[in-house]
Structure formats: structure tokens, C-alpha cells
N, C-alpha and C positions, 0 to 999 in steps of 0.2 A: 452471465457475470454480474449484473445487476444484483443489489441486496447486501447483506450482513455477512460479512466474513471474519474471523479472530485469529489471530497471533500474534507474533513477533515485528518487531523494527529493531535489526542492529545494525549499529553504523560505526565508521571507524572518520573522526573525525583530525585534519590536519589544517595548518596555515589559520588557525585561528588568532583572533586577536587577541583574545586572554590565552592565554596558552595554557591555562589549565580545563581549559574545553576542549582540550587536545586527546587524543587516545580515544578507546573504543568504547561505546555506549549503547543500550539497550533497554527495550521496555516491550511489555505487553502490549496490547492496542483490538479494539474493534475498528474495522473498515466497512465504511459502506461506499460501494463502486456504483454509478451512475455513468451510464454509456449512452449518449443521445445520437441516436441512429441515423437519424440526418445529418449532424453535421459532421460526427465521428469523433469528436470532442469526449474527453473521459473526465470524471470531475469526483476523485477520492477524497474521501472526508475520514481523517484517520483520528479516532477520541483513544489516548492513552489510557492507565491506570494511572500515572501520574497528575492527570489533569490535562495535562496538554492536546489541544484540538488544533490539527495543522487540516488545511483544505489543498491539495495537489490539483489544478486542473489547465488542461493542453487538448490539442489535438493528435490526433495518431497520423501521422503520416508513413508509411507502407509499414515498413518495422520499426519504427522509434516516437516514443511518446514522449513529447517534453510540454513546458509551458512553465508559471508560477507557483511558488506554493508561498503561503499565507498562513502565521501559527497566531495564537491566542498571546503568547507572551509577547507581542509585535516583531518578533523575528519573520523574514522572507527571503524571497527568493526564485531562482530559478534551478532546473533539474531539467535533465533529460534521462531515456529510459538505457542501460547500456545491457538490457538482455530481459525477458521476461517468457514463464512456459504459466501456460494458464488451461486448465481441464475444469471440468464439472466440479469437482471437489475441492481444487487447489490452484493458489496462484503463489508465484514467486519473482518478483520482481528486483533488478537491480538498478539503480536509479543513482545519477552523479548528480550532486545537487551542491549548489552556489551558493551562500547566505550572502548576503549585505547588507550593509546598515552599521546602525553600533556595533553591533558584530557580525566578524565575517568570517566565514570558517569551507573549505571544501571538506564535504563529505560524500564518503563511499557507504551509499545505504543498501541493504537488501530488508525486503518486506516479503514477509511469509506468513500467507492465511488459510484457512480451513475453512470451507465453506457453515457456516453455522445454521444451517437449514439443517431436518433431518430429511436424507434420501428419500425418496418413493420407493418402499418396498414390496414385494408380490408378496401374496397371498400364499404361503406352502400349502400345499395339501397332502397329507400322509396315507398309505392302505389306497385298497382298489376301489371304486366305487361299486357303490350299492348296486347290486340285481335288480 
């Protein structure tokens, strides 16, 4: 899980303070996931195409990852994780997340990436071998 991975963050936000932060939003995003083994702590650093750098980091406790998140525009908060399937290629995360501060909004995010590594692929080999 560790490393560079690229997609989506859409989120459907409500109860915000400007109410025009209200409704559904969406952007591109590179992730880089950072899992420290020892403590079991995850620590995602999510850089938009908009410019926005939000940093998500919690522990996992059995199935649910929550903790703080921290963006660049001084918006924060907390999140917890309400479902998440993660393979070799792919993670998909759903995440309830709290702002407070100057603004404050509940948001329903889902974060969806591709691993941006290229796979290890074999070697084909074609025809019988040589005599």
C-alpha cells in the first residue's frame, strides 16, 4: 500500500456554514499512503490538481481508520473511515469527515486510486525452444 497512487476525491458536502459549499464536489488528486508498521498509524498526503494538499493521518484500529485531517487552505478536521477495499492495484475508500473552524461542513467523501507504479510483468516467451 505504501507509495503513489492517482484518482478521484468526490464528496457530497452538507450542513456547511456558507451554504454555498453545500452539494457535491470533486477533483483529481495524487495519494501518497504511508503505513508505519509498528504503530499501525496511516498517514495519506492527498496533492489535488487544484492545488489543495490535505494530509489524513489516524490509526487503524481492527476495521476503521479515523484520526485528523489538515488542508493547506487552513481548513481541518476529523474523519473516520466508513468502508474501505484495498488490492494491489486499487484502493477505495469511504471516509465521514467533520471540518471545523471558520467553516464547517459534514462531508461524505469516497477516494478512489490506481496504483501509479507500473506492475512487474513476465517475460513472454513465444515458439518451442531451440534443439
Amino acid at each position: 500500500m505504501n507509495g503513489r497512487w492517482n484518482g478521484a476525491h468526490i464528496e457530497q458536502r452538507t450542513a456547511c456554514t456558507t451554504a454555498t459549499n453545500n452539494g457535491f464536489h470533486g477533483t483529481y488528486a495524487e495519494y501518497i499512503y504511508d503505513v508505519d508498521r509498528g504503530s499501525g498509524a496511516i498517514t495519506l498526503t492527498e496533492n489535488a490538481v487544484n492545488g489543495l494538499h490535505c494530509t489524513y493521518f489516524g490509526p487503524v484500529a481492527r476495521t476503521t481508520w479515523s484520526g485528523e485531517v489538515s488542508c493547506s487552505d487552513g481548513r481541518g478536521g476529523t474523519y473516520e473511515s466508513q468502508g474501505f477495499v484495498i488490492t494491489a492495484n486499487e484502493i477505495s475508500m469511504r471516509l465521514r469527515v467533520r471540518l471545523r473552524g471558520s467553516e464547517t461542513c459534514d462531508i461524505d467523501a469516497i477516494l478512489g486510486a490506481r496504483a501509479s507504479r507500473e506492475p512487474k510483468r513476465r517475460r513472454a516467451t513465444c515458439g518451442a525452444a531451440a534443439a
